[in-house]
C-alpha positions as CSV (number, residue, x, y, z in Angstrom):
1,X,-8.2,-13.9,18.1
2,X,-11.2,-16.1,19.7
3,X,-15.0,-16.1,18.6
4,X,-16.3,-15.1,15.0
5,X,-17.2,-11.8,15.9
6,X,-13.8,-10.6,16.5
7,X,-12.9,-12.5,12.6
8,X,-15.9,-10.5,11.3
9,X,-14.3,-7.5,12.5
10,X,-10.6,-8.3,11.1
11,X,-12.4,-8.7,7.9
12,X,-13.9,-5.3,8.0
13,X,-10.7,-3.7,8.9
14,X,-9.0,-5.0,5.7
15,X,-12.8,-4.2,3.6
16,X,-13.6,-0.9,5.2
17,X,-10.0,0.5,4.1
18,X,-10.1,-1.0,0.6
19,X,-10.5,2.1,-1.5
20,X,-7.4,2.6,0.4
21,X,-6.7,-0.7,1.9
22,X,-4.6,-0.8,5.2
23,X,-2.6,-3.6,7.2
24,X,-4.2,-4.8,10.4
25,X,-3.3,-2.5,13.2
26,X,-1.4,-3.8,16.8
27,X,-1.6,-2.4,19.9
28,X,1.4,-0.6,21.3
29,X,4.7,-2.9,21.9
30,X,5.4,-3.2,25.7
31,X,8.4,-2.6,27.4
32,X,10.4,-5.3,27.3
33,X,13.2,-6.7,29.2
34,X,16.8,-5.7,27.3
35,X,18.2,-9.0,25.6
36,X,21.6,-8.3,27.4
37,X,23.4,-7.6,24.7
38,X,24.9,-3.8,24.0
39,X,23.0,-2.4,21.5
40,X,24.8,-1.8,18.4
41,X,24.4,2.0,18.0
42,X,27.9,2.8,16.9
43,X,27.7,-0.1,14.0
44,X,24.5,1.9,12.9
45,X,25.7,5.3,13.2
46,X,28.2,3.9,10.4
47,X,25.8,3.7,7.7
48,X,23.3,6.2,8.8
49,X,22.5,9.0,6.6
50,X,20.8,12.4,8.5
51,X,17.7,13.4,6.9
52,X,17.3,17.0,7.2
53,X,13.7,17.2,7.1
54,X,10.5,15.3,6.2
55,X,8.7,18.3,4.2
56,X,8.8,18.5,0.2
57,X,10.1,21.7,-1.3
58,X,13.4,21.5,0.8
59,X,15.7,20.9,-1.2
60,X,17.1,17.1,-2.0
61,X,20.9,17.6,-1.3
62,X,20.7,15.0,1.9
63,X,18.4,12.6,-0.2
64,X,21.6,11.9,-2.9
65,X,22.6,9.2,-0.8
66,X,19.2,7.6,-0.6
67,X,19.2,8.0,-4.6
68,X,22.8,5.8,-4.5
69,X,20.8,3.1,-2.2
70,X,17.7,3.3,-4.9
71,X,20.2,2.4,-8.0
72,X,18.2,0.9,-10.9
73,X,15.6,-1.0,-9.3
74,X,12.3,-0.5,-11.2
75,X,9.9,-0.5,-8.3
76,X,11.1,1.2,-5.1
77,X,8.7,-0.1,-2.0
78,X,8.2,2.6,0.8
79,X,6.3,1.8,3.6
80,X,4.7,3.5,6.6
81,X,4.8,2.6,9.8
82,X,1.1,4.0,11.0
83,X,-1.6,5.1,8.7
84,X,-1.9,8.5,10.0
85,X,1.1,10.4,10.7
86,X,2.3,13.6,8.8
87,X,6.3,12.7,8.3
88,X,5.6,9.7,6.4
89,X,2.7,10.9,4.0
90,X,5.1,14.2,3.5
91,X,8.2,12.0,3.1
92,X,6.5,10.5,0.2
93,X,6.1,13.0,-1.2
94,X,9.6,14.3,-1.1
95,X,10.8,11.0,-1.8
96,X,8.5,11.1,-5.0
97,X,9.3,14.3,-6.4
98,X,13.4,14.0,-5.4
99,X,12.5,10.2,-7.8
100,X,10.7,12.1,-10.7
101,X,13.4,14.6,-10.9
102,X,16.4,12.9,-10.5
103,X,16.2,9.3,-11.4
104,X,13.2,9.2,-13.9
105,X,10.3,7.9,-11.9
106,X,6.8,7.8,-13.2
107,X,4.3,6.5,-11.1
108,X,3.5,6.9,-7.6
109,X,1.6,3.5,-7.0
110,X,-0.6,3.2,-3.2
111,X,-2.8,0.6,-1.9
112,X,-5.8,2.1,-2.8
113,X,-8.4,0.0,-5.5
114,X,-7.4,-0.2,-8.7
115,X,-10.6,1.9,-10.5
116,X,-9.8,5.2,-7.7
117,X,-6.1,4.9,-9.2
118,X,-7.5,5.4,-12.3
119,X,-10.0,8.1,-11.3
120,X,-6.8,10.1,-9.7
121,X,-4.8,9.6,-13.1
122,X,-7.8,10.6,-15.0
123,X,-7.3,13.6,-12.9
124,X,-3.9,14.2,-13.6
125,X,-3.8,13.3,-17.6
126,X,-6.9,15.5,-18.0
127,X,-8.7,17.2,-15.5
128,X,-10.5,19.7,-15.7
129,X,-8.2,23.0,-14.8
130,X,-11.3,24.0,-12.3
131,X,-11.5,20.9,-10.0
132,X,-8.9,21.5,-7.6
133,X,-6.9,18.4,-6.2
134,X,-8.6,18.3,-2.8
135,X,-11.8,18.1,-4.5
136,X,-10.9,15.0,-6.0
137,X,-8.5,13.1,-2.9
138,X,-11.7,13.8,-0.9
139,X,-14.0,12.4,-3.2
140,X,-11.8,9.0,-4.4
141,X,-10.6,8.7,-0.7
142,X,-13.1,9.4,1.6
143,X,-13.1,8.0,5.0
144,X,-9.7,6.0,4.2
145,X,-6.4,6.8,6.0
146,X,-5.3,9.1,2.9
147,X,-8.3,11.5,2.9
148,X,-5.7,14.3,4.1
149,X,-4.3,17.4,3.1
150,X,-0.6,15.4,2.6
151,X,-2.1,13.7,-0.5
152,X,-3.5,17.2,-1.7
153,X,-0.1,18.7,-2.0
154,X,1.0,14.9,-3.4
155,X,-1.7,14.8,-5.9
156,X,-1.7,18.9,-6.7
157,X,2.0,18.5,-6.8
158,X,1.7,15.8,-9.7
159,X,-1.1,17.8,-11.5
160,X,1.5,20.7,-11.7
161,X,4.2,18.4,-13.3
162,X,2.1,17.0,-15.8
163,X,1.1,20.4,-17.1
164,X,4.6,21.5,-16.7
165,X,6.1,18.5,-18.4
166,X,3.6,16.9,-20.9
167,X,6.4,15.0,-22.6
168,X,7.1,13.3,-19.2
169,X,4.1,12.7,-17.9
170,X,3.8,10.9,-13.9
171,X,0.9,8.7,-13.5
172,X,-1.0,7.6,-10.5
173,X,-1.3,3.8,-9.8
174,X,-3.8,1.8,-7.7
175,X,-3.2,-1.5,-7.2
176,X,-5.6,-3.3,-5.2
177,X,-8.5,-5.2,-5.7
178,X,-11.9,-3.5,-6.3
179,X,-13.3,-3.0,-2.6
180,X,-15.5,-1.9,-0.7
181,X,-16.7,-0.9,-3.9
182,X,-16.5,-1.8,-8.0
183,X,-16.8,0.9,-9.7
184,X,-18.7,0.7,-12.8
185,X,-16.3,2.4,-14.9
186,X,-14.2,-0.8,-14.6
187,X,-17.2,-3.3,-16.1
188,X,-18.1,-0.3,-18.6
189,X,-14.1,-0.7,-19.8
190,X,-14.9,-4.3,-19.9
191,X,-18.1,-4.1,-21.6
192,X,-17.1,-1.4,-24.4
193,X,-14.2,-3.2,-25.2
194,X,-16.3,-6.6,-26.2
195,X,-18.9,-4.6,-28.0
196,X,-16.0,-2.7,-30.3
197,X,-14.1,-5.8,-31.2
198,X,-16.6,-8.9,-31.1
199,X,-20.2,-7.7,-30.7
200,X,-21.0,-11.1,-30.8
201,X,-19.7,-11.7,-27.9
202,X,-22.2,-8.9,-25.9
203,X,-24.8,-11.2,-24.9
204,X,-22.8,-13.6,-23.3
205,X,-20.7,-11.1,-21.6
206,X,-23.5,-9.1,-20.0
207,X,-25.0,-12.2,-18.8
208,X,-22.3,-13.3,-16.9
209,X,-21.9,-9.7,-15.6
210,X,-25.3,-9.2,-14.6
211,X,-25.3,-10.8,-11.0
212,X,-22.1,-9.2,-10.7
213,X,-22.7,-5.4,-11.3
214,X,-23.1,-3.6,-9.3
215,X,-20.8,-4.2,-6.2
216,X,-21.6,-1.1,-3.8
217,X,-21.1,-2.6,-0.9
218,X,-18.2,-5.7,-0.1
219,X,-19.0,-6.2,3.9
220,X,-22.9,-6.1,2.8
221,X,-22.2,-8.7,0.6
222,X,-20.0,-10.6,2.4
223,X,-23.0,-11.6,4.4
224,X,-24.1,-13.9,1.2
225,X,-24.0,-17.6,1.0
226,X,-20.9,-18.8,1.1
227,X,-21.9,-21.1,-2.6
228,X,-23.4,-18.0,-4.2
229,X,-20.5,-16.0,-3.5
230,X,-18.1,-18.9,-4.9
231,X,-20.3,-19.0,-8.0
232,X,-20.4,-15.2,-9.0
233,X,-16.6,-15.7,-8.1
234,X,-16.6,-18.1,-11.0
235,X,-18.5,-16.1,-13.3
236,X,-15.9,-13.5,-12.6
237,X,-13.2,-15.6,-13.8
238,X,-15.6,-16.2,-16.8
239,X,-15.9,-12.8,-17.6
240,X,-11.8,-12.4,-17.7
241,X,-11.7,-15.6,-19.8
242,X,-14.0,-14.0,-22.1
243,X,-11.9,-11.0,-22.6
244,X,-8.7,-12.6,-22.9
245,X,-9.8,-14.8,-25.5
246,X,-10.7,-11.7,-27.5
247,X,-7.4,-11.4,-28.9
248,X,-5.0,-8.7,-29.4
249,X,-7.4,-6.7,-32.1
250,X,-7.4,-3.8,-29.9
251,X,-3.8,-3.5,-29.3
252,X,-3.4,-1.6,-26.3
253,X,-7.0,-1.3,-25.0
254,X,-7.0,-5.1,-25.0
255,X,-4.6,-4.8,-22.7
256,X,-6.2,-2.6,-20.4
257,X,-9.3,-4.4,-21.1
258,X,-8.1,-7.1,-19.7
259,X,-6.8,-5.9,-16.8
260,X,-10.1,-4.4,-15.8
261,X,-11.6,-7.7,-16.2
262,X,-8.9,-9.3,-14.2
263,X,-9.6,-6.7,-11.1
264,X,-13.2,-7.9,-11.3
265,X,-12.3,-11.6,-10.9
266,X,-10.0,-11.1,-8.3
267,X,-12.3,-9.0,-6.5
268,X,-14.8,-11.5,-6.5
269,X,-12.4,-14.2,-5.5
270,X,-11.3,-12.2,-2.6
271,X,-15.3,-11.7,-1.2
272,X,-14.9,-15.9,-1.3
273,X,-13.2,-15.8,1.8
274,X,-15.3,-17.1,5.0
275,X,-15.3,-14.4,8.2
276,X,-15.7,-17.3,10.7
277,X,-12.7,-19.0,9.0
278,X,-9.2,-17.5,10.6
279,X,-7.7,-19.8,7.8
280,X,-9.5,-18.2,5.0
281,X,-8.8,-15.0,6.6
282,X,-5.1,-15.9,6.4
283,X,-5.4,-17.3,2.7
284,X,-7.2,-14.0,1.1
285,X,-4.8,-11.3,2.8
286,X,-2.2,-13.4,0.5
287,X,-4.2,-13.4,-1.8
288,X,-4.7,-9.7,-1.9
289,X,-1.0,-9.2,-1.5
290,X,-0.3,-11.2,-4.6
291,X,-2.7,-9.7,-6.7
292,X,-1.4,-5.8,-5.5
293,X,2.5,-7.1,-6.6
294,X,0.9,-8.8,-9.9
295,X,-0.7,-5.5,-10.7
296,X,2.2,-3.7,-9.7
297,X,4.6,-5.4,-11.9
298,X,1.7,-5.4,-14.5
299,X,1.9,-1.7,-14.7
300,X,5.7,-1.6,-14.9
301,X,5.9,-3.9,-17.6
302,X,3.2,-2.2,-19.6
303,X,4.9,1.3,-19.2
304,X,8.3,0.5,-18.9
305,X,8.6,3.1,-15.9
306,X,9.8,3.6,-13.0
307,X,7.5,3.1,-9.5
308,X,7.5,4.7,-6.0
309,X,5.3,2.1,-4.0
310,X,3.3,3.1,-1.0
311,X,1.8,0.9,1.4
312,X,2.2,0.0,5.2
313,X,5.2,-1.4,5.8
314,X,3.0,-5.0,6.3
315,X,3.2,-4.8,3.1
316,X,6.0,-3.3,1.0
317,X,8.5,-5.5,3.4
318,X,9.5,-9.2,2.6
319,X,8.1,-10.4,6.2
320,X,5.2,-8.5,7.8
321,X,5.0,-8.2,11.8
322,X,1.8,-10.6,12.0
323,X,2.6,-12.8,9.4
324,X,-0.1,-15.2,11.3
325,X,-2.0,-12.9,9.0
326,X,0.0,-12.3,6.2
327,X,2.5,-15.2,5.7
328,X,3.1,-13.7,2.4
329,X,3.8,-10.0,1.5
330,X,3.4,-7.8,-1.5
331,X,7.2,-6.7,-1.1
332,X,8.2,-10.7,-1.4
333,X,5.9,-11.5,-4.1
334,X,7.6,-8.7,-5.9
335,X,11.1,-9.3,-5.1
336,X,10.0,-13.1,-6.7
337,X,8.8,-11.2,-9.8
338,X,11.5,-8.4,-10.1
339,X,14.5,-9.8,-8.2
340,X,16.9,-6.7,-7.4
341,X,14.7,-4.5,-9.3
342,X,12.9,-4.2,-5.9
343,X,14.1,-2.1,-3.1
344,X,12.0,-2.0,0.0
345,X,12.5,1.2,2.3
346,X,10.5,0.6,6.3
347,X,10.1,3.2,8.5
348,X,9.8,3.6,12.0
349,X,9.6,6.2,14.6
350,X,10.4,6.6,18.8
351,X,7.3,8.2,19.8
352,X,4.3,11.1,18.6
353,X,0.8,10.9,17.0
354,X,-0.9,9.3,14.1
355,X,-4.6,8.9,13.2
356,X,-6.3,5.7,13.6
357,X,-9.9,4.1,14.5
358,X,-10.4,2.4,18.1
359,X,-13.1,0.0,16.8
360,X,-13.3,-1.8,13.4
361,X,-17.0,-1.2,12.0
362,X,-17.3,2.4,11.6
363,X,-16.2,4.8,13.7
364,X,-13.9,8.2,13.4
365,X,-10.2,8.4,12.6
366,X,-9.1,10.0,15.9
367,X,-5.5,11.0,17.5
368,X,-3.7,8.7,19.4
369,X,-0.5,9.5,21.4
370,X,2.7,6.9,21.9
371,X,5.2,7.9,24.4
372,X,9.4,6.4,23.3
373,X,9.5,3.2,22.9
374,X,10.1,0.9,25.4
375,X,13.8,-0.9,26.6
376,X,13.8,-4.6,24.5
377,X,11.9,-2.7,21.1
378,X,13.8,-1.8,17.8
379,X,12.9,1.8,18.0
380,X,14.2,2.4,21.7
381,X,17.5,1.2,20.1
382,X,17.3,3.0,16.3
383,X,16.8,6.5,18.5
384,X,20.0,6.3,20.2
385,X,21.9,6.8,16.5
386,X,23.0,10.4,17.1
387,X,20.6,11.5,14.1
388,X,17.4,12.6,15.6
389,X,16.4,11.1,11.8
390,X,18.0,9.3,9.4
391,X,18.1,6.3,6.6
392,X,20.5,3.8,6.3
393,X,20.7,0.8,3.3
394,X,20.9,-2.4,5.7
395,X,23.0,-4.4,3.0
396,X,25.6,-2.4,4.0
397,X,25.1,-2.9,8.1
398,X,28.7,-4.2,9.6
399,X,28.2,-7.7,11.5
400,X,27.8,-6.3,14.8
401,X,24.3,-4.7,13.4
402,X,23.3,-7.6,11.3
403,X,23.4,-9.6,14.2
404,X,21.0,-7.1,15.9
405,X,18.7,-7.2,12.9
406,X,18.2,-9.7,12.1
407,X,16.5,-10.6,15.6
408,X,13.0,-10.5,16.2
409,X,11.4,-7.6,18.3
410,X,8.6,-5.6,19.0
411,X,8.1,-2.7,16.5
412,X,5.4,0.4,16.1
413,X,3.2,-1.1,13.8
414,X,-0.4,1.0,13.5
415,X,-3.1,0.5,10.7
416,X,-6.6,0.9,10.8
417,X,-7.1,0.1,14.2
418,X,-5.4,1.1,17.6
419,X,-4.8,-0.4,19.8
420,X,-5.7,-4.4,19.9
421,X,-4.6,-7.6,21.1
422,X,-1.3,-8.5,19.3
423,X,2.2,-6.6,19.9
424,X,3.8,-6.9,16.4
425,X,7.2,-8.0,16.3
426,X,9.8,-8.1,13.1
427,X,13.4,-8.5,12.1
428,X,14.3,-5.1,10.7
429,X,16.7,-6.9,8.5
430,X,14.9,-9.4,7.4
431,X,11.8,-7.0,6.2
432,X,13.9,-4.7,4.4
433,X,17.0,-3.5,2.5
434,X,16.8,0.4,3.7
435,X,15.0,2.2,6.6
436,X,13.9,5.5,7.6
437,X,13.9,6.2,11.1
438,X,11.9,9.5,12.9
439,X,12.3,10.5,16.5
440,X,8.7,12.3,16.5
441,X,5.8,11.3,14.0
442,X,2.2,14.1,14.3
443,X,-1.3,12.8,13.2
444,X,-2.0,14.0,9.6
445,X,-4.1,16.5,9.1
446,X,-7.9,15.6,8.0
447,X,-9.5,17.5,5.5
């Protein structure tokens, strides 16, 4: 990208989308001249599963080999290749549930911010029987990509569970930093913590914390000094040094304690980032992908459970398709931490409809329309497997499809914001051990 506005912009994409944070979005990939090779359908079709349907609630009998690919890895990664398309927010769901049921999973994790994770498992543990689910999706995820009815049925589903099954519990997990907002719950964690186990410590602690709360607003206050933002960014860490050092007297709330703390000093270290800096740009979308795998894993150790992972597929994969933007993604921080306990699952699709936003400040999610996938692309080749859609575990691809995956090409790769200057390319792969692939995708459905 040329000129700061444009950076501005990019930086508002990633902030706008924080309460439920979203990869930058590519324009459509072009049709591309065919590399000359034959296509390795057949090799494919070898290790491609048919999935019978997107749509929770029916049944899970061609999802057993998907359970197989899953094993025991403790946090299963699924992505999405646009932000807005029904099949992927429904397969989730199906996923999840098939996960709960039949292999012991217990969190659904998504990139939304940390303190609306919470607000949605508050929900769950013990809300109040006359709040009804859509109620509180709209309210925690208003104007994001997942203020739709597909997280409704996802978070009225879990609601149902937990009431059904209070000695197995399934917990909602968000693991991003705290923007565009803080929410003040998080510093009153903080806060009551301090003034339970070492009241001494109060003063101190609301003196660092008062030119940090509140934070309403992160593009608003992006536009502060560069210094000033670097020293509340400071204070921040402060404030989490200041917990930490409180000990383990509160034996679990500590813990939690803590983390709250942590999510406030990495928030603020994030908002040190420098919109007419492409380079800083870069180095705080790692960032950001660090800190969502550190929370991740966090949560996992802490509970011991089992996690289905949502995110764009920029971000549960081990490469992303701009990695000019993000040379580092969650999936391969996690894969660091965890090893084979991570699976990543990306998804593609041939053609259809998603929802997206055709400029980055403001503006309405609206419908856009792709027509198949152009000769030279890795969907026009993934459609031509005789499943109109399918999964297959890529470990288990013969050579002659390796040697087709593990090339570069353009891919479907939507966000926030469609279309713009970059086709995105990737190495199917390279990006992941299993992939879903849809003939057709539809826009969600808005509440």
């Amino acid at each position: 990208m040329k000129g700061n506005g444009k950076w501005i912009a990019a930086v508002a994409v990633a902030l706008a989308a924080m309460l439920a944070p979203a990869a930058t979005a590519y324009a459509a990939p072009a049709a591309s001249a065919a590399t000359g090779a034959s296509p390795p359908v057949g090799a494919l079709q070898r290790i491609a599963h048919p999935l019978r349907s997107t749509e929770p609630g029916t049944g899970t009998a061609d999802l057993r080999a998907l359970g197989v690919m899953v094993g025991d890895a403790r946090v299963v990664g699924m992505g999405e290749a646009t932000h807005g398309s029904h099949e992927y927010f429904a397969l989730k769901d199906r996923v999840f549930r098939y996960l709960v049921e039949r292999k012991g999973f217990t969190t659904f994790a998504l990139e939304i911010s940390w303190s609306a994770g919470l607000r949605i498992d508050d929900y769950l543990q013990r809300g109040d029987r006359d709040r009804d689910a859509r109620q509180v999706v709209h309210e925690v995820m208003a104007g994001s990509p997942w203020d739709r009815e597909e997280f409704v049925s996802l978070v009225r589903w879990m609601r149902d569970h937990n009431r059904q099954h209070p000695d197995r519990p399934v917990h909602f997990l968000g693991d991003d930093i705290g923007a565009p907002r803080l929410d003040e719950r998080v510093f009153d964690s903080v806060t009551d913590y301090v003034r339970r186990t070492r009241p001494e410590s109060v003063a101190p602690l609301n003196e660092l914390l008062s030119g940090l709360r509140p934070l309403d607003d992160a593009i608003a206050y992006l536009e502060r000094p560069l210094a000033e933002r670097q020293q509340n960014a400071a204070r921040a860490q402060q404030v989490l040094e200041l917990v930490e050092h409180q000990g383990s007297a509160g034996g679990e709330d500590a813990e939690f304690a803590a983390q709250n703390a942590r999510n406030i000093a990495q928030t603020y270290t994030f908002l040190t980032l420098n919109p007419g800096d492409p380079k800083s740009l870069t180095a705080m979308e790692r960032y950001r992908d660090q800190v969502m795998a550190e929370t991740t894993a966090w949560w996992q150790r802490r509970t011991g459970g089992r996690i289905l992972l949502s995110a764009h597929n920029d971000h549960v994969g081990y490469a992303a398709s701009d990695p000019t933007t993000y040379p580092k993604t969650q999936g391969s921080f996690l894969r660091d931490t965890l090893g084979t306990d991570y699976l990543a699952i990306g998804t593609t699709f041939d053609r259809g409809s998603f929802l997206s936003k055709d400029e980055a400040l403001g503006g309405a999610w609206k419908k856009f329309t792709v027509g198949p996938a152009g000769s030279g692309t890795n969907e026009y080749t993934l459609d031509q497997v005789r499943y109109r859609d399918y999964y297959a575990d890529l470990r288990k691809a013969p050579a002659a499809a390796h040697s087709w995956l593990d090339v570069s090409r353009p891919v479907y790769s939507v966000g926030t914001q469609y279309p713009n200057d970059k086709t995105p390319e990737i190495a199917i792969g390279e990006a992941y051990d299993v992939l879903v692939h849809l003939h057709t995708v539809r826009e969600a459905s808005k509440l």
